[in-house]
C-alpha positions in Angstrom: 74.2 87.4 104.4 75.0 90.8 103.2 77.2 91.8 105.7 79.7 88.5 104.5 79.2 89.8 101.0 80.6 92.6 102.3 83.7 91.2 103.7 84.3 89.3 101.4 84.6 92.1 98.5 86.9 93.5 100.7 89.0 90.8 101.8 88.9 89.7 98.2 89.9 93.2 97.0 86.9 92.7 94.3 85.6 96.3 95.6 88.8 97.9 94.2 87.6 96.2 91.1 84.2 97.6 91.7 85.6 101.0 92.1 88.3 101.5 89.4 84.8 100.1 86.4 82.7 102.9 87.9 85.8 105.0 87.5 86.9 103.7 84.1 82.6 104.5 83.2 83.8 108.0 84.6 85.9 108.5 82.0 83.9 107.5 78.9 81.5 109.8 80.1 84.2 112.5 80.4 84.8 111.8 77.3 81.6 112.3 75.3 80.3 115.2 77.5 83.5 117.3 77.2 85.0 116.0 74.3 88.2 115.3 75.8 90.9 113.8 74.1 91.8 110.1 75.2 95.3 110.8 76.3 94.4 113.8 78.5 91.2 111.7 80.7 93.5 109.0 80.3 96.0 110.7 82.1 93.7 112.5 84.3 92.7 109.1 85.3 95.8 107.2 86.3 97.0 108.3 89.3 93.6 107.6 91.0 94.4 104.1 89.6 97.8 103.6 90.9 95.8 104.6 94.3 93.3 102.0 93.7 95.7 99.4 93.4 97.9 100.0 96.1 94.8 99.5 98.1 94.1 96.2 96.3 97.6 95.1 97.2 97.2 96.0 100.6 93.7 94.3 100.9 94.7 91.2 99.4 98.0 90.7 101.5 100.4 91.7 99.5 104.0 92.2 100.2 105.2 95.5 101.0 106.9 95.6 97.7 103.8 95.6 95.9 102.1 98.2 97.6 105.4 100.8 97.4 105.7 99.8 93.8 102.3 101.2 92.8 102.1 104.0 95.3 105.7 105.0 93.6 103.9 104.8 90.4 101.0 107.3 91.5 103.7 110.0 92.0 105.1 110.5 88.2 101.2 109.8 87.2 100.0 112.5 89.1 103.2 115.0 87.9 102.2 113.8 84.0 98.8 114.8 85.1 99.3 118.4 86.5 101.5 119.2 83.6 99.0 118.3 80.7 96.3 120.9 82.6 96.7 124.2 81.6 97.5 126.9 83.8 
């Protein structure tokens, strides 16, 4: 019983889902406790995304096209992200 639960949030790609709510709670939390401006967790945030749904494409079948396109999105989100840290 659980172990077809199991499969079937992965084969269903609902535990990409799963993961990018706890990470979205990660960054209301970042939010409050730091007092972060939206823009910067926001930012901080979206390449892990991009990740997260490359892997849901993948999981769910998806043509290759799919997966490149957000895996090609990852890489500008993670350059935006390195150049609003500071130094």
């Amino acid at each position: 019983m659980i172990a077809q639960f199991g499969r079937s949030l992965f084969e269903s790609g609902h535990i990409v889902d799963l993961i990018i709510v706890v990470l979205i709670g990660e960054v209301l939390v970042f939010l409050v406790r730091r007092r972060e401006s939206f823009a910067n967790a926001v930012v901080a945030a979206l390449p892990g995304i991009c990740l997260l749904l490359a892997l849901r494409a993948s999981l769910t079948g998806a043509g290759w096209t799919s997966i490149a396109l957000w895996l090609a999105l990852s890489f500008p989100a993670h350059l935006a992200d390195l150049w609003r840290r500071p130094p």
